[in-house]
C-alpha positions, 0 to 999 in steps of 0.5 A, spaced: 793 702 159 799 701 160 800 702 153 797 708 153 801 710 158 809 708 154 806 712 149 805 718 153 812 717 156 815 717 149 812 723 147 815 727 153 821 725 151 821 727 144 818 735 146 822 740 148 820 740 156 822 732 157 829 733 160 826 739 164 821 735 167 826 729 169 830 735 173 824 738 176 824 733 183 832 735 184 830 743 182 824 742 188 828 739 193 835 746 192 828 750 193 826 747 200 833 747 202 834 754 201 827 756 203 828 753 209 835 756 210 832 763 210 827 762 215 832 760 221 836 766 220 830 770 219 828 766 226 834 767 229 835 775 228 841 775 224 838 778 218 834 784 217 837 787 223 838 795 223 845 798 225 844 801 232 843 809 232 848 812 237 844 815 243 849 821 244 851 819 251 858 822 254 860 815 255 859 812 248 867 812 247 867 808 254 862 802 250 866 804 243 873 802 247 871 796 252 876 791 251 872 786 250 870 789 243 869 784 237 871 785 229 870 783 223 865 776 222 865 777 230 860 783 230 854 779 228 848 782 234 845 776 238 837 775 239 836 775 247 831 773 252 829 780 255 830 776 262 839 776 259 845 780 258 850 780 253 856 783 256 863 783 253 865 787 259 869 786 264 867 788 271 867 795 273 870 797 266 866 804 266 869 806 274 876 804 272 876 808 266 874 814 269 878 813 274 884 812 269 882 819 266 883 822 273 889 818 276 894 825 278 887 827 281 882 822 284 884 819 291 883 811 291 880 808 297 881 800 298 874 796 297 873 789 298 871 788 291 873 781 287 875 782 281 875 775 278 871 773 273 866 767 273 869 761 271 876 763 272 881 757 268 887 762 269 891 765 274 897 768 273 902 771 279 907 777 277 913 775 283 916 780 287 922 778 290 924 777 297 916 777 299 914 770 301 914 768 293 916 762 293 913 759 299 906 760 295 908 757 289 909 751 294 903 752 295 900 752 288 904 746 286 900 742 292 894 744 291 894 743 283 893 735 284 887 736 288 883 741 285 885 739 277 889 744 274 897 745 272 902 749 275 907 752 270 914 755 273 917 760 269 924 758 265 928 764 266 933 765 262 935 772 262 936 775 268 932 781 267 926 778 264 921 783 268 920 788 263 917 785 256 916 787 250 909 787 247 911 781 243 913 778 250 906 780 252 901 778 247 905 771 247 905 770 254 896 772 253 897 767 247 899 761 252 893 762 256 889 762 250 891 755 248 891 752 254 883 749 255 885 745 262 886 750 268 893 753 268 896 757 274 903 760 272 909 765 276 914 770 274 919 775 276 915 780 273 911 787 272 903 787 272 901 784 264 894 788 262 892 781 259 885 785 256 890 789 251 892 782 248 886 779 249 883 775 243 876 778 240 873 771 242 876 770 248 870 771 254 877 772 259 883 774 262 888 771 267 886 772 275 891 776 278 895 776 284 901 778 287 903 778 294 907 784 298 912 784 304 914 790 308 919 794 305 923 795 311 924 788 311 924 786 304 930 791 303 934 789 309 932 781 306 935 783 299 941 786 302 944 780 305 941 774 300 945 778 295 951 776 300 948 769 302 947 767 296 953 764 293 952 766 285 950 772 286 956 773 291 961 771 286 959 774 280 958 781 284 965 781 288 967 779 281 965 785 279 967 790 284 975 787 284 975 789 276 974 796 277 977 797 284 981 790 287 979 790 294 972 793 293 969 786 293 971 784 299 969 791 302 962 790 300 961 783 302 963 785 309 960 792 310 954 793 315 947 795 313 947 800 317 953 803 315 951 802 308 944 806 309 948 812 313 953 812 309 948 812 303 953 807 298 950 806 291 947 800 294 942 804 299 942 811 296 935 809 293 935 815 288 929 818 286 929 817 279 933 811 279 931 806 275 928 801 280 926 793 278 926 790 286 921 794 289 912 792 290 911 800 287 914 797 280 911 790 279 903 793 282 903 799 276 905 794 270 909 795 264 910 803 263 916 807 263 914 811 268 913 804 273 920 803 275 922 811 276 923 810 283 920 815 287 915 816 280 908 820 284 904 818 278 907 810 278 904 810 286 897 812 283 897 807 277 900 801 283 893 803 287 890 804 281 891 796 279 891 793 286 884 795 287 881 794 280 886 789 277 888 783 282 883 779 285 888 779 291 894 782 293 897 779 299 901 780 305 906 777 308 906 779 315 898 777 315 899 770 312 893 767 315 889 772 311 892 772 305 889 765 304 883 765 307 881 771 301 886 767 297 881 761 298 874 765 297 875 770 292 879 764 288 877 757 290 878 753 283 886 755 285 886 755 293 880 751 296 883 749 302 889 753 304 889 754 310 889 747 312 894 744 306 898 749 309 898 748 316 898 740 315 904 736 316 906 734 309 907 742 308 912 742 313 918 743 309 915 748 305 913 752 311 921 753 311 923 755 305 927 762 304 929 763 311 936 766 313 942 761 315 944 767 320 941 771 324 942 778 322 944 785 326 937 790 327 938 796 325 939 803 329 934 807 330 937 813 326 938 808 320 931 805 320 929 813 320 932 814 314 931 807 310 922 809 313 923 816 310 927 813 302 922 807 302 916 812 303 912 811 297 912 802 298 911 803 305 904 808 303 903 802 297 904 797 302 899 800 307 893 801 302 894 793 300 894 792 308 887 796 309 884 793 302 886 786 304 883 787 311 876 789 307 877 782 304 878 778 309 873 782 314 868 780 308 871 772 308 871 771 315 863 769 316 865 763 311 871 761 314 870 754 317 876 750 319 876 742 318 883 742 322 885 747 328 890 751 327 896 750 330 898 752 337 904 756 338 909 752 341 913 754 347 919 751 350 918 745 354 918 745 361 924 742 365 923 735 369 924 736 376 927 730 380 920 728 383 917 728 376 924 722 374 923 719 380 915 717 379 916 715 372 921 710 374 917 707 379 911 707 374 916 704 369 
């Protein structure tokens, strides 16, 4: 048998199909795989799929613009579940765009709405100066070791950095794309839309948050750091006395109200201006427009981007509410706030910022006008102050202190003599 079998073999080989034969094993195991590979994508929905036919809806332009959008390899449709959604879009997408397209016309009124979006590692916090910026970087810099995410400060090396090109822009989306650990960061700048630069395989944007400060206030503070601060001073005076000796000095010393009644270049307050320290700049974003001072269409894009943008926009004078929406609408960044806050080990940084002098108030006829110059910060401020109210009206069931609030303290009472007189006989 086994002779028979030696033969057979042999013959094989000596006819044409014996190296064919010797290949068939390999050439079965290349079909099963191919075969096998066909019928998961076939499974999987990736194949055999027909181009969605347009509905011939008014809104098809909104889905055909949603941020969001992926292209190229990215546009593969993905098999659901009839109980899941997939949404590349970002909350409210389509209220917000109608409303951009009836911005001049369309009132805005405050809500209550957060903005963050699910799972949020990112957080970033365009500063406005004199309004308590500082005090709520502290803040993030000593919750970040609690809560596990890293606080970056911003190297300024320029001193207006606050309108950036679209480079400046997408770079800054960029670094928040390569960070893969939670990241919070603070700059000296105008309101960055990060859904224009974001990357097609990104699911999102960086929360944003600003805080406001009243615009009287914010104004008389910058009038006299800008004395106080002894750089900036310097270099001003320095200036002054280039073009005019003696200016300098007569700058330094000037009054506030005098400045303000007189209308000196420093509180003219223009309309048209190019104006980068005031809130209305920094809440409309980086448009032209934003920083011409007096700009009606500016005051409604501020609204516009602080009711349907920022996750919160806080107020100075409303500290204690601020954190508390703080801690609720953005937990992975302010969880515990308000008591961190208050807490001994935050005592110094209670105090930072504040005035080595106490300054003069100002007249009642000086007031009048700086109220009537700042009109529409006052109007953005006031509409920021109701819609942080709606928030911290919606919070304050959740609210549960683990810590008292401090009391207020008052002057210590004297001790009379009766009182020294008992202590020494106790003692």
């Amino acid at each position: 048998m086994r002779l028979r079998l030696l033969q057979l073999q042999r013959s094989l080989e000596a006819s044409a199909a014996g190296p064919f034969l010797r290949l068939a094993p390999y050439a079965a195991v290349v079909v099963t795989l191919k075969l096998y590979a066909v019928s998961l994508l076939l499974s999987s929905g990736l194949i055999g799929r027909h181009a969605p036919v347009s509905s011939g809806d008014d809104t098809a332009d909104l889905h055909n613009t949603a941020p969001l959008r992926i292209n190229n390899i990215h546009d593969i449709p993905i098999k659901m579940d009839s109980t899941q959604k997939l949404t590349t879009e970002e909350p409210y997408w389509h209220e917000k765009q109608e409303v951009l397209q009836h911005l001049m016309t369309r009132a805005i009124a405050p809500s209550s709405r957060n903005n963050t979006m699910p799972e949020q590692m990112w957080l970033f916090f365009n500063r406005i100066p004199r309004s308590g910026g500082k005090t709520l970087v502290a803040l993030l810099q000593a919750l970040g070791s609690d809560l596990d995410y890293q606080h970056q400060e911003h190297v300024y090396r320029t001193p207006w950095q606050r309108f950036m090109t679209k480079d400046e822009q997408r770079n800054l989306a960029i670094w928040f794309e390569y960070n893969f650990w939670p990241k919070t960061y603070d700059r000296l700048a105008l309101y960055i839309n990060f859904t224009e630069f974001k990357s097609p395989y990104v699911q999102q944007r960086p929360a944003s948050i600003t805080l406001l400060r009243d615009p009287v206030q914010q104004f008389i503070s910058q009038y006299h750091h800008r004395r106080t601060h002894r750089d900036t001073s310097k270099k001003y005076m320095a200036a002054l006395d280039g073009k005019n000796p003696g200016a300098g000095r007569r700058w330094y010393w000037q009054e506030l109200d005098d400045c303000i009644l007189h209308e000196a270049a420093e509180c003219a307050l223009m309309e048209g201006e190019v104006d980068f320290e005031r809130s209305v700049p920094f809440l409309c974003g980086q448009h032209d427009f934003c920083v011409k001072r007096g700009n009606k269409k500016a005051l409604q894009r501020a609204k516009y981007t602080a009711e349907y943008e920022y996750s919160v926009v806080g107020v100075l004078e409303e500290w204690n509410a601020t954190l508390a929406v703080l801690q609720h609408y953005l937990p992975a960044f302010f969880q515990g706030a308000l008591q961190r806050y208050w807490s001994p080990e935050f005592e110094e940084d209670r105090n930072v910022n504040r005035l080595p002098k106490r300054t003069k108030p100002l007249s009642t006829q000086a007031l009048h006008v700086l109220r009537s110059k700042l009109a529409d910060e006052l109007e953005l401020y006031e509409f920021c102050k109701q819609r942080l109210a709606l928030q911290h009206r919606k919070v304050l069931p959740l609210l549960k202190f683990t810590s008292e609030l401090p009391p207020i303290k008052g002057p210590k009472k004297e001790m009379s003599v009766w009182d020294r007189f008992n202590i020494e006989l106790n003692y």
